[in-house]
C-alpha positions, 0 to 999 in steps of 0.5 A: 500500500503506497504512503499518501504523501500529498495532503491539503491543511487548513483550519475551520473558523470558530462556529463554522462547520464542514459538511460532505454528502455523495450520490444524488445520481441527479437525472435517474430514474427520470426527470420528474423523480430527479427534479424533487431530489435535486430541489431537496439537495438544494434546499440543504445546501441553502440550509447549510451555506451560512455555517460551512467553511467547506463543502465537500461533494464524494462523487456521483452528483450525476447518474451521467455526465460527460464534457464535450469540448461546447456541450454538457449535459442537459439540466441541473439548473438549480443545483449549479445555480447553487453551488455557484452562489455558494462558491462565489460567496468564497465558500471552497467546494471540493469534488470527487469524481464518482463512477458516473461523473468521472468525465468532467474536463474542466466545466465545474472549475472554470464555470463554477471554482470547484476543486476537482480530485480524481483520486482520494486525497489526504486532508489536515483540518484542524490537526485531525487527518482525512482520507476521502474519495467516492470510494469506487474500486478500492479495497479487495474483490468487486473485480468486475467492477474494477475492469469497467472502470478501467475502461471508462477511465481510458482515454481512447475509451473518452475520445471514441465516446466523444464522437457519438451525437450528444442526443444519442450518447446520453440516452445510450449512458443513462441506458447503461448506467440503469440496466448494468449492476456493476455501474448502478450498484444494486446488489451494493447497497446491503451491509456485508458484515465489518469483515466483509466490507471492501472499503473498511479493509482498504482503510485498515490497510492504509492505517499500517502507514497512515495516520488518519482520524477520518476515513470518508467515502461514498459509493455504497449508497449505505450511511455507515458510521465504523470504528476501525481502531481507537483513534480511527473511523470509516463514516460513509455517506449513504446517498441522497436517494433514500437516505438523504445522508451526510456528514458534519465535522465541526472541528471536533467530531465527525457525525452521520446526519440526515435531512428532513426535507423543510417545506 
């Protein structure tokens, strides 16, 4: 297990709080179920933008999204609205490429001044160390899985894609990512057992040469909250389809909270 040397440092404001949701998969199963969910997801954010000194998003805001070089995909209005307030207010937004929005090229940075990750990164916030990441192929097993991401992640695979009319790409991705098991994670959403769990054995691995406080992730679609040894936990996000779950840390603790929807 190579060493994550590289880390990002800084402290939160007194009264402030740091808050990470994952897997909204905007745009599934269709437009009107993904409107109402979309609209919660941004009442949250309104909720929460004058208390966070950062927002951290783990992945998977769309069940589909590819960059073409003038095109990106239709809709999402109001939630890129939003984060576009939310950065402009000077608030950092941190994201995480998930399995189903791992083609972004630049749109949320250059539009919106998000930081973009494709990889887990290794975060100090206030002396306690994170790792976080959407948290897709890590660990042993799901070696399925592991072979179509390499596929999907290869650059002769975006080009060729790119090429496919905008209308009937997405209509052949939305296909894919509904039907296809391994990329929609249906068989994923059930708790294995701590033994069994693919992303608790990654972050015990990681804590032979790491010290991390903090392990978050998401993926899984499952809000769990795991000590995995004395100084350490996994906490993973659940998602904003049937748990409309997340994560607050507030300089101190790291705790699972969900949200009631407010009108």
């Amino acid at each position: 297990m190579k060493k994550i040397n590289s880390f990002i440092n800084f402290d939160i404001k007194e009264g402030k709080k740091i808050y990470f949701s994952s897997d909204n998969h905007l745009g599934a199963p269709n437009h009107e179920e993904s409107l109402l969910r979309e609209k919660r997801f941004v009442q949250w954010l309104d909720s929460i933008k004058e208390s966070a000194s950062a927002i951290f998003l783990l992945g998977d805001l769309f069940d589909f999204w590819f960059e073409y070089k003038k095109v990106v995909p239709k809709g999402f209005v109001r939630v890129l609205g939003k984060l576009a307030e939310i950065s402009d207010k000077g608030i950092p937004i941190y994201f995480f490429l998930g399995n189903h929005d791992m083609w972004m090229d630049g749109y949320l940075e250059k539009e919106l001044n998000i930081h973009v990750f494709d990889k887990p990164k290794r975060f100090i916030i206030n002396n306690k160390h994170f790792l976080i990441g959407h948290g897709d192929g890590l660990g042993p097993g799901d070696k399925g899985f592991k072979r179509m991401k390499k596929v999907f992640k290869n650059s002769l695979s975006k080009f060729l894609f790119g090429w496919i009319h905008p209308d009937i790409g997405v209509r052949i991705a939305q296909y894919l990512s509904t039907k296809n098991k391994l990329l929609s994670g249906v068989n994923d959403i059930e708790f294995k057992g701590e033994e069994n769990e693919w992303l608790v054995q990654y972050c015990k691995k990681i804590l032979i040469n790491e010290k991390i406080e903090f392990f978050i992730f998401g993926h899984r679609h499952l809000p769990l909250d795991i000590k995995i040894s004395e100084s350490s936990k996994y906490i993973n996000l659940g998602d904003w389809i049937s748990y409309f779950s997340y994560a607050v840390f507030d300089g101190v603790d790291l705790d699972l909270k969900y949200y009631k929807d407010q009108s």
